[in-house]
N, C-alpha and C positions, 0 to 999 in steps of 0.2 A: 667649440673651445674645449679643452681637456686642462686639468692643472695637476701637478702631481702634488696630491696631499697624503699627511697624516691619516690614522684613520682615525674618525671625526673630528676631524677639523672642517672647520666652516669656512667658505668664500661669499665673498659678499660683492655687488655688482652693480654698480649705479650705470644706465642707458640710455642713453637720449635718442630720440629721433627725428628724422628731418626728411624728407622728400627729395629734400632739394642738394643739401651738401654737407660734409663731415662737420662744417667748422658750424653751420646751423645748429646741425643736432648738439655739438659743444654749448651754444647757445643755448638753445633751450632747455639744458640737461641746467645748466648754472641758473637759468629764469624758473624754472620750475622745482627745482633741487639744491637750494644751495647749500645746504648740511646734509650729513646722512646721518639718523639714527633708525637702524633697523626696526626695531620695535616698535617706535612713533609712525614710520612711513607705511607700516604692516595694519595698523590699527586705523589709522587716516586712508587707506585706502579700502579696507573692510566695509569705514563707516559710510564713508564716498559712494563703492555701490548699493550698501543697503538701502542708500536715502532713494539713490535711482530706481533701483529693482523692486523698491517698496513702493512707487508711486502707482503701479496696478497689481490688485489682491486678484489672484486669479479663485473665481468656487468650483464645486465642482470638477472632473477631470478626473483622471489618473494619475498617480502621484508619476508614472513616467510623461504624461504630455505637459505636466506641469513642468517639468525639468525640460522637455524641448522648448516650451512656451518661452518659460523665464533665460535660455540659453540663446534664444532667439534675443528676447528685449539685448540682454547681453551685448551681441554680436553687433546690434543695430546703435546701439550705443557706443562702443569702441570706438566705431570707424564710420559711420555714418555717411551717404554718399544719397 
């Protein structure tokens, strides 16, 4: 997507998604999103994965295998299969 903006000016973007069809992802964008307040959904979803990401303290490591570890839990979480 490209938008032609101001300079700084902000776009804002609510997304749904579905697997299956447009009008799903419509669906669950209104089931899971029915207002948008940027700052409330910013904060909600911060707190969302700390609660996640914080249910294993990793010791010891490198502070970079810590960042693959914790980018893994991450990933495994997103999308889970």
């Amino acid at each position: 997507m490209t938008f032609n903006t101001e300079a700084d000016e902000e776009i804002y973007v609510k997304v749904g998604i579905s697997y299956v069809s447009i009008e799903n992802a419509q669906e669950n964008l209104e089931a899971e999103m029915p207002g948008f307040d940027f700052d409330q959904t910013v904060a909600k979803a911060r707190a969302d994965w700390e609660q996640a990401l914080s249910k294993i303290a990793v010791k010891g490591g490198t502070e970079e295998q810590k960042t693959i570890f914790y980018s893994a839990l991450y990933h495994m979480q997103i999308h889970p299969t």
